[in-house]
C-alpha positions as CSV (number, residue, x, y, z in Angstrom):
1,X,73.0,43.0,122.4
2,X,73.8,39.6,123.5
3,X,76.7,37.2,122.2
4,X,74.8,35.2,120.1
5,X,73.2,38.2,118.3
6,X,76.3,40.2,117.5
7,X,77.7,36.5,116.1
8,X,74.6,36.7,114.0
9,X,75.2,40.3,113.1
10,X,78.9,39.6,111.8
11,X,77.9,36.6,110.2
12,X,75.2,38.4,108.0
13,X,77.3,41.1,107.5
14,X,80.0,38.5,106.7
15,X,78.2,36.7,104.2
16,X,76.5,39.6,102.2
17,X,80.6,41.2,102.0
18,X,81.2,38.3,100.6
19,X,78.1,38.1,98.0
20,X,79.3,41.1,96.8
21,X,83.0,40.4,96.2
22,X,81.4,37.4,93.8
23,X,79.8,39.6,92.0
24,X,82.1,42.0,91.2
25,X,84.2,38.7,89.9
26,X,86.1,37.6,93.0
27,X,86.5,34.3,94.5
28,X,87.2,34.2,98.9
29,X,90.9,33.1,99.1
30,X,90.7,34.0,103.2
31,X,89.3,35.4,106.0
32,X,90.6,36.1,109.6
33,X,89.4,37.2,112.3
34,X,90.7,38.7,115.6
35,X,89.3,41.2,118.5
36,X,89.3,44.0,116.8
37,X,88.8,43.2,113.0
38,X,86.8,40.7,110.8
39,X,89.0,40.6,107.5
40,X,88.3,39.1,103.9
41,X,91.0,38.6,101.5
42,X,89.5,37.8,97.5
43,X,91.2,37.6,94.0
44,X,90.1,37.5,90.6
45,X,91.6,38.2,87.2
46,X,91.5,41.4,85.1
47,X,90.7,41.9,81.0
48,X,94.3,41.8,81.3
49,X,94.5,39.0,82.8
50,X,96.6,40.0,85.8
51,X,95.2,39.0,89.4
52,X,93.4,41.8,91.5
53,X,93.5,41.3,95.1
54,X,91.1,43.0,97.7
55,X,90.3,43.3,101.5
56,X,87.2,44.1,103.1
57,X,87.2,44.7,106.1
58,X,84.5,44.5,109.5
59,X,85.5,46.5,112.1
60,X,84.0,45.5,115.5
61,X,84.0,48.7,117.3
62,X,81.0,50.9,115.3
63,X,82.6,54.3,115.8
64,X,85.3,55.1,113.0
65,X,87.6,57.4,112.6
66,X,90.8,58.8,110.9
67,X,92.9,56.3,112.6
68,X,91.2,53.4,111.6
69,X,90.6,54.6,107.7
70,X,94.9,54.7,108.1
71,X,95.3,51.8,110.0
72,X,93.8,49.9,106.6
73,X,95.8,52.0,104.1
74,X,99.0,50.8,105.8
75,X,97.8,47.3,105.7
76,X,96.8,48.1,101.6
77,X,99.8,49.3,101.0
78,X,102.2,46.8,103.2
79,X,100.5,43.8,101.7
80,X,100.1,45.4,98.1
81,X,96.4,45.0,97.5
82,X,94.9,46.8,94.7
83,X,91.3,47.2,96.2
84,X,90.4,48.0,100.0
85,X,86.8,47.8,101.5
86,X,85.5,49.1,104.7
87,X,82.0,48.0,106.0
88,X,80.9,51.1,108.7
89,X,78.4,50.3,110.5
90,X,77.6,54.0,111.7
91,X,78.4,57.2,109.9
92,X,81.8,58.4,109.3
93,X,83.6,61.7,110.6
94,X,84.1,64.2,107.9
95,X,87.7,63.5,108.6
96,X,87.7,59.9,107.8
97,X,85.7,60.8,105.0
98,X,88.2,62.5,103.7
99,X,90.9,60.4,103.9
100,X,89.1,57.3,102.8
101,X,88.7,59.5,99.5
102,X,92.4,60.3,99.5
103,X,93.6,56.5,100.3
104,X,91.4,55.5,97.9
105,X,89.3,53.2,100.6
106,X,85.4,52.2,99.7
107,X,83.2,52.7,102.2
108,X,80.1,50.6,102.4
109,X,77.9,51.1,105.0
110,X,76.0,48.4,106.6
111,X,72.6,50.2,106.2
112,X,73.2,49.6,102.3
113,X,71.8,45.6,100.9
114,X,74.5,43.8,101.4
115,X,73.8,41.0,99.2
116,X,73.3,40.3,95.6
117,X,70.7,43.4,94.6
118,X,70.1,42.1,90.9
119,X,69.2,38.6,91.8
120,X,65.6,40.2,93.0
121,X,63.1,40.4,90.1
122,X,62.1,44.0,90.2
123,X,66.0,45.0,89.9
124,X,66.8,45.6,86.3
125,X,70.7,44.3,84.9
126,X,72.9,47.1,85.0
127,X,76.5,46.8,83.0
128,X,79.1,49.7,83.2
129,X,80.2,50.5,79.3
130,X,83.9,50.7,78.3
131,X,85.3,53.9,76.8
132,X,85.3,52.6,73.6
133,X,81.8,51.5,73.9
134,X,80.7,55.1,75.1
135,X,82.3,56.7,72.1
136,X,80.2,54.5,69.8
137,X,76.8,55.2,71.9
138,X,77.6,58.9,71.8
139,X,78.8,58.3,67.9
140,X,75.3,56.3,66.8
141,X,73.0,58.9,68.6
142,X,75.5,62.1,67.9
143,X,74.8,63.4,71.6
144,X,77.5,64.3,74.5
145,X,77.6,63.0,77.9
146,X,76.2,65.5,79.3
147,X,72.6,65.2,77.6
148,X,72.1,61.4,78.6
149,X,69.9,61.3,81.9
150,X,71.3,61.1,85.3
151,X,72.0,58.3,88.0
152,X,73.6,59.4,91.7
153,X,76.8,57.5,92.8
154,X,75.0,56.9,96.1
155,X,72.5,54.6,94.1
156,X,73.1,51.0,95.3
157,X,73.1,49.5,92.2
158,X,76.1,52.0,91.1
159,X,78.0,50.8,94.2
160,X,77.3,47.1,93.5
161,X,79.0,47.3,89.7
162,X,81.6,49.9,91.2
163,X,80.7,52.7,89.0
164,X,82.6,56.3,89.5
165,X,81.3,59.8,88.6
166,X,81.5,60.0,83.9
167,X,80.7,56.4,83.8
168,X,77.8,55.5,81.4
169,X,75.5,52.7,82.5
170,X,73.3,50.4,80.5
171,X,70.4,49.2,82.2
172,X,68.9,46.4,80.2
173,X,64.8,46.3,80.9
174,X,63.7,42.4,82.1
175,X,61.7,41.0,79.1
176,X,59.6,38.8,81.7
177,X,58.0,42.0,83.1
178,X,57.2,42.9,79.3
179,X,59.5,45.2,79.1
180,X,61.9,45.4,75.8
181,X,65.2,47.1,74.9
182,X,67.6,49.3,77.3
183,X,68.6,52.4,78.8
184,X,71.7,53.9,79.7
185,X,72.5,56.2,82.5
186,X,75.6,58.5,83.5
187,X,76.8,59.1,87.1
188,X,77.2,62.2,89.0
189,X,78.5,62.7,92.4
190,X,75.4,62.7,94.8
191,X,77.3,66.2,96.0
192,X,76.8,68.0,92.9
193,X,73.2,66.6,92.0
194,X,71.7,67.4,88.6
195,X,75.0,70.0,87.8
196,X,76.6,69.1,84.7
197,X,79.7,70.3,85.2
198,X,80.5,66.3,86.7
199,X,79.5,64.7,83.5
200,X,81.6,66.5,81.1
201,X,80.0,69.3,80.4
202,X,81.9,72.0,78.4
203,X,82.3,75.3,81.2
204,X,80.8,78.7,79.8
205,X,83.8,81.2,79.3
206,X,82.6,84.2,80.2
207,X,84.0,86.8,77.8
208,X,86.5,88.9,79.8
209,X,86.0,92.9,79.8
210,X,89.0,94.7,78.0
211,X,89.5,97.9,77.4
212,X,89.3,98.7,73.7
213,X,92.9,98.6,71.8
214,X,94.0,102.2,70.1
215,X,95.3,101.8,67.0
216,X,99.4,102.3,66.6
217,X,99.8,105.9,65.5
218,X,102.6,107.2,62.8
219,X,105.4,108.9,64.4
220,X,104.3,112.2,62.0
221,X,100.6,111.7,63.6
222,X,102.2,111.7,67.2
223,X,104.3,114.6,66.2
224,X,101.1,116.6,64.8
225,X,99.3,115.9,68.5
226,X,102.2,116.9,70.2
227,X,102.6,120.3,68.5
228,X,98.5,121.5,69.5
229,X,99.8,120.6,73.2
230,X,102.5,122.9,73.4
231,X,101.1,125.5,71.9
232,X,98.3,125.3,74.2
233,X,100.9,124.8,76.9
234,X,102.4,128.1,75.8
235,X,99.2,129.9,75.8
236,X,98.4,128.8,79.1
237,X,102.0,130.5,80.5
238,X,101.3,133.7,78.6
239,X,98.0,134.3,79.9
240,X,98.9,133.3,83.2
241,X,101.5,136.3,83.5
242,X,99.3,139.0,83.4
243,X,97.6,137.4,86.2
244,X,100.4,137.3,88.4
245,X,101.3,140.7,87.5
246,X,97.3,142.1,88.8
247,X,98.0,139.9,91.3
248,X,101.2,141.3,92.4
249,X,100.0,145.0,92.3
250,X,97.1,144.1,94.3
251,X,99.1,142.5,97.2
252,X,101.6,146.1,96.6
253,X,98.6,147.9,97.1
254,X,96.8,146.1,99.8
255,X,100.2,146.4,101.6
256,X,100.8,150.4,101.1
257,X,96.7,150.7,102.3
258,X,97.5,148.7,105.2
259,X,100.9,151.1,106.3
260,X,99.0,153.9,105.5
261,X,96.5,152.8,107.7
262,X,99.0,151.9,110.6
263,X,101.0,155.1,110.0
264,X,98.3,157.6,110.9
265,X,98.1,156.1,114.6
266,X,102.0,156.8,114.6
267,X,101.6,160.4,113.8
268,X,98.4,161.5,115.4
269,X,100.8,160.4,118.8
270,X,103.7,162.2,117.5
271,X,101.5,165.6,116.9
272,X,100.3,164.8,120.8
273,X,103.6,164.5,122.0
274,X,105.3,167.7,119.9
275,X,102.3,169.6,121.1
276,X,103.0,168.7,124.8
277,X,106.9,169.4,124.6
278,X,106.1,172.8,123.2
279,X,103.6,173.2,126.0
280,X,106.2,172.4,128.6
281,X,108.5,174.5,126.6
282,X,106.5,177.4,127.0
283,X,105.3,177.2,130.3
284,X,108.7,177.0,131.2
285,X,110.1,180.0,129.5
286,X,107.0,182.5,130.5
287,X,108.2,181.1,134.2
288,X,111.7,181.8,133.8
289,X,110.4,185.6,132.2
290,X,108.4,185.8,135.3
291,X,110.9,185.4,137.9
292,X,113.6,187.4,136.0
293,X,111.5,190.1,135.7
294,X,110.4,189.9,139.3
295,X,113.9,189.9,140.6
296,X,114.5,192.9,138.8
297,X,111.6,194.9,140.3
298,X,113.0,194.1,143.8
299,X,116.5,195.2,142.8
300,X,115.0,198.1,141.4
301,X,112.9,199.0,144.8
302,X,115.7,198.3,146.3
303,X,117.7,201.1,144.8
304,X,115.1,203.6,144.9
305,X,114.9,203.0,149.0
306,X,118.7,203.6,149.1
């Protein structure tokens, strides 16, 4: 883009800021302009008649971030203007979103008309109603806010009269294009869509589960409970003993079986072993007989030789 264009550009841009700021009831008190920024200082009076200053600001450089959206806070709040206005002319990082919401910092993008909308023909008059004037309107017709019909606050017409999400609109028809009466309006954020939860709109309570509440008892009733228990208790201890006691002798009996059982081993071996001792015994003595009586024969043969 050559010089002359982007002079062009920021002149357009310039003027159509500037368009709106008269609308919305300001009057241009300065502008100024360096390499970096493109600033416009307005004023007007309140209802209250105390004077409302604003800044919009141009940057040159299209990309826009955190720094920049902080960069015009400051100057808000060093300079103590009540309204800040930043014209982006691509789309902002979530980040910057974010903090333009949190500083309070409008954001109009230059993709948006920037000039007067409701000076065309085909653009209907649209007035944001007091809160006074909304009571009556929901009075007159006996409605709630909720049940009037929705506008987004993306809606350029919304942005031009600087209404916020709960704000009722009047649009009044244009008799010329034989159209009569008005119609009114309530904006939403363009996040939440057709929800209804952003216009006022009483929240369901679900009914929370709780576990049914017992009656207080008498301390003669609690006494009368507790008396079934213990006997019952008792019972239970009573019956139990014979148990243990069948128990018991099984576990005697089982044992004496299984003694009984090991024992026999024991004695079968001992029999084996008496029985060989005897054995040896007896071999032993039928030897000795043998060679007692044997030396006697020879003494005996012996003497008879003699």
């Amino acid at each position: 883009m050559s010089s002359k264009e982007q002079k062009a550009k920021e002149k357009r841009i310039v003027d159509g800021v500037k368009e709106i700021l008269e609308f919305r009831g300001f009057k241009i008190s300065d502008t100024k302009e360096d390499d970096d920024f493109l600033d416009v200082y307005a004023k007007k009076l309140s209802e209250e008649k105390e004077t409302v200053t604003a800044i919009a600001r141009f940057p040159k450089n299209p990309q826009i971030g955190v720094k920049l959206i902080r960069l015009l806070g400051k100057l808000q709040e060093e300079e103590e203007l009540d309204e800040a206005l930043l014209i982006a002319e691509s789309p902002l990082t979530h980040y910057a979103k974010k903090e333009s919401v949190k500083l309070g910092i409008e954001i109009i993008s230059s993709t948006n008309p920037l000039f007067n909308i409701f000076e065309h023909q085909l653009v209907r008059q649209h007035v944001k109603l007091r809160t006074r004037d909304i009571k009556g309107f929901l009075e007159r017709y006996q409605i709630q806010k909720h049940q009037i019909p929705k506008i987004l606050e993306t809606d350029a017409a919304v942005k031009a009269i600087q209404a916020k999400p709960g704000d009722v609109i009047k649009i009044v028809r244009n008799p010329d294009m034989g159209e009569n009466g008005s119609y009114y309006r309530v904006v939403i954020k363009s996040t939440s869509r057709l929800r209804l939860v952003e216009t006022g709109t009483p929240k369901k309570k679900l009914p929370k589960k709780t576990a049914p509440v017992k009656p207080k008892e008498t301390p003669e009733k609690q006494k009368e409970e507790t008396k079934p228990e213990t006997k019952a208790k008792t019972a239970t201890k009573t019956t139990a003993k014979p148990k243990t006691a069948a128990a018991k002798k099984t576990t005697t009996a089982k044992k004496t079986t299984a003694t009984k059982t090991t024992a026999k081993p024991k004695t079968t071996a001992a029999k084996k072993t008496t029985t060989a001792k005897k054995t040896t015994t007896a071999k032993k003595t039928t030897t000795a007989k043998k060679t007692t009586t044997a030396k006697k024969t020879t003494t005996a043969k012996k003497t008879a030789k003699k």
